[in-house]
C-alpha positions in Angstrom: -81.1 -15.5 -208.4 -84.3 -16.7 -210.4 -86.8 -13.9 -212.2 -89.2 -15.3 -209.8 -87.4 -14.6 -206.7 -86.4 -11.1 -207.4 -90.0 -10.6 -208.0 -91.0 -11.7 -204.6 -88.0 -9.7 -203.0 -88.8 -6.2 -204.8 -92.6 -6.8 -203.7 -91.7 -7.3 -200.0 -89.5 -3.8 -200.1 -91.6 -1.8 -202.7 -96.0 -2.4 -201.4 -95.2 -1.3 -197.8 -93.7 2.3 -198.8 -96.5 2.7 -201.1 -99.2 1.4 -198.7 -97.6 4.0 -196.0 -97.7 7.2 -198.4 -101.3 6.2 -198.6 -102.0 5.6 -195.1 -100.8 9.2 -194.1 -101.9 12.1 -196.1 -100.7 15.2 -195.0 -104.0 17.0 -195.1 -105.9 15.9 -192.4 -109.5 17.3 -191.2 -107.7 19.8 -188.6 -105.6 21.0 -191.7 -109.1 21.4 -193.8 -111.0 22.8 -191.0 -108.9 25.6 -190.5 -108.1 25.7 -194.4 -112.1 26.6 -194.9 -112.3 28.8 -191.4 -109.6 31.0 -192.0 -110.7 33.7 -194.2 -113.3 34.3 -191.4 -111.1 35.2 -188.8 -110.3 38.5 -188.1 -107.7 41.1 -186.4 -109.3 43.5 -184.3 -107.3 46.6 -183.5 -109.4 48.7 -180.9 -107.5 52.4 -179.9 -108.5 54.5 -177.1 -107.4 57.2 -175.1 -106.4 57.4 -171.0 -106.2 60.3 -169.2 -103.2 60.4 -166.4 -102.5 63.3 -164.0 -99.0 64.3 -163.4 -98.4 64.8 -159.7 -96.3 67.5 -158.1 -95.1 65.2 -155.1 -93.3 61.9 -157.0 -92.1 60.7 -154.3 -95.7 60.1 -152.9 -97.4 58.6 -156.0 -100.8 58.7 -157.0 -103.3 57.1 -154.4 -107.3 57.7 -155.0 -107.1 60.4 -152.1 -104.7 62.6 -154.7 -106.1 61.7 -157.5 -109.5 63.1 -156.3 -107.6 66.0 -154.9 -106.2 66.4 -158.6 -109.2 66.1 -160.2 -110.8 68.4 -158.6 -108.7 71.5 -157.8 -105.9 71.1 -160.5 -105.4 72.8 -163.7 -106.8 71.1 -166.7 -103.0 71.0 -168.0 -102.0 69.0 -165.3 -103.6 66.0 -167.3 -101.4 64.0 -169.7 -103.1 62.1 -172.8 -101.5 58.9 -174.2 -103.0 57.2 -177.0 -103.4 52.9 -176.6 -103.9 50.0 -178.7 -105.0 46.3 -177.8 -105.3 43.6 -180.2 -107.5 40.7 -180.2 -109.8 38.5 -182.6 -113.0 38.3 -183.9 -114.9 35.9 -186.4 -117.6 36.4 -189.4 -120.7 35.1 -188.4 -122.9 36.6 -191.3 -121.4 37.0 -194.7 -124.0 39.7 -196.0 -124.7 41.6 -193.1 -120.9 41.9 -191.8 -120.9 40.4 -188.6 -118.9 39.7 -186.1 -118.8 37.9 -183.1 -116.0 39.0 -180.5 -115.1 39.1 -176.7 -116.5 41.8 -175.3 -113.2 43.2 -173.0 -110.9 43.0 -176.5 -112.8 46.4 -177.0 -111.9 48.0 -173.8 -113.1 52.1 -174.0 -112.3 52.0 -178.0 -112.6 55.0 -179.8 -111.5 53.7 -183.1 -111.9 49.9 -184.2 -110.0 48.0 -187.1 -110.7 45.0 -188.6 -108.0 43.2 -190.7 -109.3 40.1 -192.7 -106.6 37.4 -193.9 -106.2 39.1 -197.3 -104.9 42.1 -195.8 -108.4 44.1 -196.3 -109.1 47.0 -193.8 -112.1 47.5 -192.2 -113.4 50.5 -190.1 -116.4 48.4 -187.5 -119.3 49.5 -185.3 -120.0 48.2 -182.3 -123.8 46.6 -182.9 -123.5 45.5 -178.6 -121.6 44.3 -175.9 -122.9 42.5 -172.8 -119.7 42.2 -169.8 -121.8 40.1 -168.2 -121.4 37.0 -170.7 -118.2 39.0 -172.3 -119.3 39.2 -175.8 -119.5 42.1 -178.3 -121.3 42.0 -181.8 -119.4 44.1 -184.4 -120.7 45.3 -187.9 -118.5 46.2 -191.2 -119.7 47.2 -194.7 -118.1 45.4 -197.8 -119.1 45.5 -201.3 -119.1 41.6 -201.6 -119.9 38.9 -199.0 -117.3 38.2 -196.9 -116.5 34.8 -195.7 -118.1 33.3 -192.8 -117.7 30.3 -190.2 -120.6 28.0 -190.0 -122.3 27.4 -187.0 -122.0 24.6 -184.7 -123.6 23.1 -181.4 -121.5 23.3 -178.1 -124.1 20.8 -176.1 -123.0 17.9 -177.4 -119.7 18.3 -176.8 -117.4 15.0 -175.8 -114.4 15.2 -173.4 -111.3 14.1 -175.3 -112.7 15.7 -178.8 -110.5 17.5 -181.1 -110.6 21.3 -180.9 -109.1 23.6 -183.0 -108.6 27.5 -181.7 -107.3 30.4 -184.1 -106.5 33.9 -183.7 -103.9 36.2 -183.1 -102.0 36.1 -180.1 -99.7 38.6 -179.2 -100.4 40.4 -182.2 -99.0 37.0 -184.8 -102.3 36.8 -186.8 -103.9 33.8 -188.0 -102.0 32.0 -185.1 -103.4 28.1 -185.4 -103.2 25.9 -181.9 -105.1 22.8 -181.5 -106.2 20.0 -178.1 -108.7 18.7 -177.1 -112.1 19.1 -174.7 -110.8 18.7 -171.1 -113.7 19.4 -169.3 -117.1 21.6 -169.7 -119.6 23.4 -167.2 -116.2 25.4 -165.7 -116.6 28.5 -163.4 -114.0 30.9 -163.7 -113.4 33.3 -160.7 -111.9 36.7 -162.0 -111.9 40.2 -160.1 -114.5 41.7 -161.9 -116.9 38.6 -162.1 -118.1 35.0 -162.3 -118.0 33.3 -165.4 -120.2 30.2 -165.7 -120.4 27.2 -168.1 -117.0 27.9 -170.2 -115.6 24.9 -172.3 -112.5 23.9 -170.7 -109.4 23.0 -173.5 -105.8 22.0 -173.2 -104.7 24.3 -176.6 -103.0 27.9 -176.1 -105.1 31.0 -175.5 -103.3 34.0 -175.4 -103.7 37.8 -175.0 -105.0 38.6 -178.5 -106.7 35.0 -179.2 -109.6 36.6 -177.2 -112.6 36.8 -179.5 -111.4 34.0 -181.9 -113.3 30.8 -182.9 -112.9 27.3 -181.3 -113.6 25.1 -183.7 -114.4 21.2 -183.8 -112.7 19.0 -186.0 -115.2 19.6 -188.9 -114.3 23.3 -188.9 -117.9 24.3 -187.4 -117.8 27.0 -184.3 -118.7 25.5 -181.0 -117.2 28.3 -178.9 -115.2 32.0 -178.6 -111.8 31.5 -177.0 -111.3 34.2 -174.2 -107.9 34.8 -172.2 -109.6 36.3 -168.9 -108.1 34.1 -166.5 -104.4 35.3 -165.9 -103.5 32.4 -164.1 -103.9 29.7 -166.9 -100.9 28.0 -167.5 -101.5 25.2 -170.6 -104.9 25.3 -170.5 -107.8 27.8 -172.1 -111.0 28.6 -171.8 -114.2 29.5 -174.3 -117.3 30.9 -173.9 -119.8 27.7 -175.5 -121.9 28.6 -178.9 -124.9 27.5 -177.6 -124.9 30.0 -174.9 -123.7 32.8 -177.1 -126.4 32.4 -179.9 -129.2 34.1 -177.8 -127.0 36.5 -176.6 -125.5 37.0 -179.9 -129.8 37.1 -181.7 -130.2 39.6 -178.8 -127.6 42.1 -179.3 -127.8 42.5 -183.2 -131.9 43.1 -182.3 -132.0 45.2 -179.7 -128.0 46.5 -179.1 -128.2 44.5 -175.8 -129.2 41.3 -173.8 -132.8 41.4 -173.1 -133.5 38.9 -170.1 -136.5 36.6 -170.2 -138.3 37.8 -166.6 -140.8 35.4 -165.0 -140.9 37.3 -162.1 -139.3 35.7 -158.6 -136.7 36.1 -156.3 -134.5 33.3 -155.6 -132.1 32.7 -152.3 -129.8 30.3 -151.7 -130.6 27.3 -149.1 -128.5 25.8 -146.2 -128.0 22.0 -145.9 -129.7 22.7 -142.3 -133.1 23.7 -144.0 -132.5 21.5 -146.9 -132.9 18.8 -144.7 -135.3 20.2 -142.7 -137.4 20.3 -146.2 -136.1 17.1 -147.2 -135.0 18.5 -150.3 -133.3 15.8 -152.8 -129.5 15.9 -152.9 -129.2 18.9 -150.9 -130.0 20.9 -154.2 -132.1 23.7 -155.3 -132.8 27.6 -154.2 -135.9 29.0 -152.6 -138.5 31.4 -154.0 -137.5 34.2 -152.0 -140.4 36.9 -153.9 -143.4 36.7 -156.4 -144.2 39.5 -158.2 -148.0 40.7 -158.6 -149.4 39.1 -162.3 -146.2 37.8 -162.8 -145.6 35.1 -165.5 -144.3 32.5 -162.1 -147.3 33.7 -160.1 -149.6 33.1 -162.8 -148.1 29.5 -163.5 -148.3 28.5 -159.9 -144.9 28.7 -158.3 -145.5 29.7 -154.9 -143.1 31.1 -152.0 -140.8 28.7 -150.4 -141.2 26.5 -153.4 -137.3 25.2 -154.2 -136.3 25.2 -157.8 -134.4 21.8 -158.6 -134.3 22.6 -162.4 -134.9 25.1 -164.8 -135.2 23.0 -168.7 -132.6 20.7 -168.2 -130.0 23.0 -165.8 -129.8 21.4 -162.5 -130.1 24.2 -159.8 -127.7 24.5 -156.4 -127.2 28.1 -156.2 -128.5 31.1 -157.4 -125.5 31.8 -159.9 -126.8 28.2 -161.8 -131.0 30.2 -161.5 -129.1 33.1 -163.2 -126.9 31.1 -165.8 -129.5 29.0 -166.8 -132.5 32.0 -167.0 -129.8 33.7 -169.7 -130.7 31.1 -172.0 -134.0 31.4 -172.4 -135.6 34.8 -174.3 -139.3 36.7 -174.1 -141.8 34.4 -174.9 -140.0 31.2 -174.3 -141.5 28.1 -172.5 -139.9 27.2 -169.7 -140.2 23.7 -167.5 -139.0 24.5 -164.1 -139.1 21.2 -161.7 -139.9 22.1 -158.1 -140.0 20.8 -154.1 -143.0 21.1 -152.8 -144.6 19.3 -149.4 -141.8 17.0 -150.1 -143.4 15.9 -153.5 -141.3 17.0 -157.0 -143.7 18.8 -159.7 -143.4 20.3 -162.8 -144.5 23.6 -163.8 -144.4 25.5 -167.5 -144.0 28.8 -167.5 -143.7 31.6 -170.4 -141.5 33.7 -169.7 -142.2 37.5 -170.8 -140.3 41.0 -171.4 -139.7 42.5 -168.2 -142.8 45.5 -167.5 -141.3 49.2 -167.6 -143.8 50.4 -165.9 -142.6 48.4 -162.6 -139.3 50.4 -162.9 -140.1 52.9 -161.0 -141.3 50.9 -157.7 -138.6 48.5 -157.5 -135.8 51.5 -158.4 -137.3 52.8 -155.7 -137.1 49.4 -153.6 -134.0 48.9 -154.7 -132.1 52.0 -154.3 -133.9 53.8 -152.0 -134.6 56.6 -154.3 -136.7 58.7 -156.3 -135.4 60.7 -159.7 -136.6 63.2 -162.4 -135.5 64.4 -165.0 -133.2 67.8 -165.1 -134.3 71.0 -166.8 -133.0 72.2 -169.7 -132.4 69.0 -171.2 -129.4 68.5 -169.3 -128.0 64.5 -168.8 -128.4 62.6 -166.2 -131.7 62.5 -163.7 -132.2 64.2 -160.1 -132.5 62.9 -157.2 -135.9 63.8 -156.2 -136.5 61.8 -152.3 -134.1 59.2 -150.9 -135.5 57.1 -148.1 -133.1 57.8 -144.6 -132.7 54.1 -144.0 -131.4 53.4 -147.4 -128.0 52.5 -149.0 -127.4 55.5 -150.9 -128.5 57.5 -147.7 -126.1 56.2 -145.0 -123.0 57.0 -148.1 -124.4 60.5 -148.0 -126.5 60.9 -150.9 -129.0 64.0 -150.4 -131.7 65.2 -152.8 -130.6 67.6 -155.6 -127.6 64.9 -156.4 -127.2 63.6 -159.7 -126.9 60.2 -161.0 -124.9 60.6 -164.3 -123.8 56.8 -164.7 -124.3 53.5 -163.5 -122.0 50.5 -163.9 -121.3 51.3 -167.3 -124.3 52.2 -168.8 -124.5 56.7 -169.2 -127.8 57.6 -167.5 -129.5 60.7 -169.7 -132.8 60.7 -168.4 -135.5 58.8 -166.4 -135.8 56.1 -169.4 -131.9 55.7 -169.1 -132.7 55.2 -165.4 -135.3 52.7 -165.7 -133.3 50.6 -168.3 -130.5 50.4 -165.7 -133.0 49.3 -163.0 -134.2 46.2 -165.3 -130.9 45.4 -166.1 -129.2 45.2 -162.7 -132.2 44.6 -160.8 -130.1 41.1 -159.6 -127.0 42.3 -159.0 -126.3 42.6 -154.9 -124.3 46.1 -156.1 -123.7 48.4 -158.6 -121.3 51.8 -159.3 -122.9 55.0 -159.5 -121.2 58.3 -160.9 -123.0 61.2 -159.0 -122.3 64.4 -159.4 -123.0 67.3 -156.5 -122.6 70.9 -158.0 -119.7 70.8 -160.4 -117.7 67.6 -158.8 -118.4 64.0 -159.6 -117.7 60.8 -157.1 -118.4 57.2 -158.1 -119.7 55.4 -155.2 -120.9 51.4 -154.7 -124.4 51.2 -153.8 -126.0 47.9 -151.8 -129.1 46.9 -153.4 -131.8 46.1 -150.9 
C-alpha cells in the first residue's frame, strides 16, 4: 500500500473521533447552572413539639368528642409530648443580609430551625415572615462573610418545552439535582386547605423535602420555588413562579407579612344567564358587587355593576383570578383595570392604596357581627363587647363576655391584633376562631357576611 493511501485511510478513521469528542463536552449548561447555584441551596431542618392525649378507652380511639372531653376534665399528665422533625429546602436570595426564600408549610409549628449550606456549615434562622396564602416563608441567618446567593430571574416569559432544572433535598438526600422541562403554566392546584393559583407546571421530580428549593432555567437564574403540596402528583411537579413571589417576598422582609394593595370593591361572580343578559364579551368578567366611601375605585370611577374583564394584563372569569391578580400589585401601584359598561369596554387607572385602619372596626363589625375591647389587666386576647342576634357568631352560640384568643393562625392580643386580622381576612367567605368562655377554649368556623 502506497504512503499516500495509508494517509487517506488513517484520516477517514482518525478526524471523526476527534470531531465527536469535540462535539460532546460533558459540561453542558445544566451541569454549569447547577455548578454556580449550588452553594445557595440550603437544608432546612424545622423541630417542633405535638401534644397527644392518652385515652383510657383504646378500644374507642380518639374522636374530637373525647378529645374535648380530655382536654378539658383530664389531668395535665394524661398528655404525652413527642418531639418532630421535617426537612425541606430553602435558597439564598441575599448574600449580605442572609436571606432565604422557602415554602412556607416546610416550617410547620417549628420551634427550632436549622439551616445546613453545601459545605456542611450550620446555621440557627429566624423566621423574617410567612404568608399560607401564597405558601412562602422568608428566613434570616447571620454569617461573618457573604454567603452565596442565586441570581434572580423572570418567570413571565417562560416557554412551554424550556429546560428547567429543580434542586433540593428530597427525602432528606441533600443537594438532590432533577431536571425537565416547562409543561404548562397558569395551573390551579386544588388541595384541602386551599387554592393555589398560577403554579409553573414541570415534568422533573418534586418530592417531600424539595419543597422550598429553586427551579432554575437553563442559565442557572431562579424562575420559581418547587413545592410538593399536591399528594397526588405522580411524574410531574409543581412551583410557585418568581414573578409572583418577588412582591410577596419585598413584602414580608419589610413589614413581616403580605400587605395587600386595597382599591376598595367587592367583586361577585357572574352567571352565563346575566352575562348574556349584559352582553358581556366571552362570557368573562366579575361584577362590582360594593364601593367603599372615598375609596381609591370610587374615586377612579368604577361604578356598581361595572364587570371587570382585566386587571393589568390578568384576564378576569372568577373572583379567585380578581384575587390572584390584585396580589401582584402593592400600595401605591397603578393599576389599569378594563371594564363592561352599557355594553361599551373602558379603561380605568387606578392607584391602589394601603388599606385604612380606621375602617376596621365597621367592617369587623359587618363582617362578624361583633363588637370587642380590650381585657383588663393586660390580659391577651379582646372581649366580646355586643354581637348582633342575626349574626354568624350568634346562631353558633357566641354571647358577650367571650373571648376571641386566635383567628386562623394569627394570635389575637388586643384590639390592634383584631383589626389586623379583619384587613387580612376581610375576603375570605370563613375563618377559625379560638374563643375562650371562663377557663375552656373551643375553635369554631365563622361565616363572614
Amino acid at each position: 500500500m502506497s504512503l499516500k493511501k495509508i494517509v487517506v485511510f488513517f484520516m477517514f478513521i482518525v478526524i471523526p473521533i476527534t470531531i465527536t469528542a469535540a462535539e460532546y463536552p460533558r459540561k453542558t449548561p445544566v451541569v454549569r447552572a447547577v455548578s454556580k447555584v449550588g452553594p445557595a441551596v440550603v437544608n432546612i431542618s424545622s423541630h417542633y413539639e405535638v401534644r397527644t392525649r392518652t385515652s383510657p378507652f383504646p378500644q374507642f380511639g380518639i374522636n374530637q368528642f373525647f378529645d374535648n372531653f380530655f382536654r378539658d376534665f383530664m389531668h395535665p399528665g394524661a398528655e404525652q409530648i413527642q418531639k418532630r422533625s421535617s426537612l425541606g429546602s430553602g435558597v439564598i436570595i441575599d448574600g449580605k443580609r442572609g436571606f432565604i426564600l422557602t415554602n412556607a408549610h416546610v416550617l410547620g409549628q417549628s420551634n427550632t430551625i436549622t439551616i445546613t449550606l453545601q459545605d456542611k456549615r450550620e446555621f440557627n434562622a429566624r423566621v423574617v415572615g410567612a404568608d399560607p396564602d401564597s405558601d412562602l416563608a422568608v428566613l434570616q441567618i447571620s454569617s461573618d462573610k457573604s454567603l452565596p446567593a442565586v441570581e434572580m430571574g423572570n418567570s413571565d416569559n417562560l416557554m412551554i418545552g424550556e429546560t428547567v432544572i429543580a434542586i433540593g433535598n428530597p427525602f432528606g438526600f441533600s443537594h438532590t439535582v432533577t431536571t425537565g422541562v416547562v409543561s404548562a403554566t397558569e395551573r390551579t392546584i386544588r388541595t384541602e386547605q386551599r387554592i393555589y393559583q398560577n403554579f409553573i407546571q414541570i415534568d422533573a421530580s418534586i418530592n417531600p423535602g424539595n419543597s422550598g428549593g429553586p427551579l432554575l432555567n437553563i442559565n442557572g437564574e431562579l424562575i420559581g420555588i418547587n413545592t410538593a403540596i399536591y399528594s397526588k402528583a405522580q411524574g410531574i411537579g409543581f412551583a410557585i413562579p418568581i414573578d409572583n413571589a418577588k412582591k410577596i417576598v419585598s413584602d414580608l422582609i419589610q413589614y413581616g407579612e403580605v400587605v395587600a394593595a386595597w382599591i376598595g370593591i367587592t367583586v361577585q361572580n357572574i352567571d352565563e344567564r346575566l352575562a348574556w343578559y349584559l352582553r358581556v364579551p366571552e362570557n368573562q368578567g366579575v361584577m362590582v358587587k360594593e364601593i367603599e366611601p372615598d375609596s381609591p375605585a370610587r374615586k377612579a370611577g368604577i361604578q356598581n355593576r361595572d364587570i371587570i374583564l382585566f386587571i393589568g394584563k390578568n384576564s378576569i372569569s372568577s373572583v379567585e383570578d380578581y384575587e390572584t391578580a390584585m396580589k401582584n400589585f402593592a400600595e401605591q401601584d397603578t393599576i389599569k383595570i378594563e371594564i363592561w359598561r352599557n355594553r361599551t369596554k373602558k379603561t380605568i387607572t387606578v392607584k391602589a392604596a394601603r388599606f385604612p385602619e380606621k375602617l376596621a372596626e365597621n367592617i369587623g363589625y359587618r363582617l362578624f357581627g361583633i363588637k370587642v375591647r380590650n381585657l383588663a389587666n393586660r390580659s391577651e386576647g379582646v372581649l366580646i363587647s355586643d354581637i348582633k342576634h342575626n349574626c354568624s357568631m350568634a346562631m353558633i352560640g357566641v354571647v358577650p363576655g367571650d373571648v376571641i384568643r386566635q383567628i386562623n393562625e394569627m394570635t389575637i392580643k388586643d384590639t390592634k391584633d383584631f383589626n389586623k386580622a379583619v384587613i387580612k381576612y376581610r375576603q375570605k367567605r370563613s375563618v377559625v376562631v379560638l374563643l375562650q368562655r371562663a377557663d375552656r377554649g373551643y375553635y369554631i368556623t365563622v361565616n363572614l357576611s
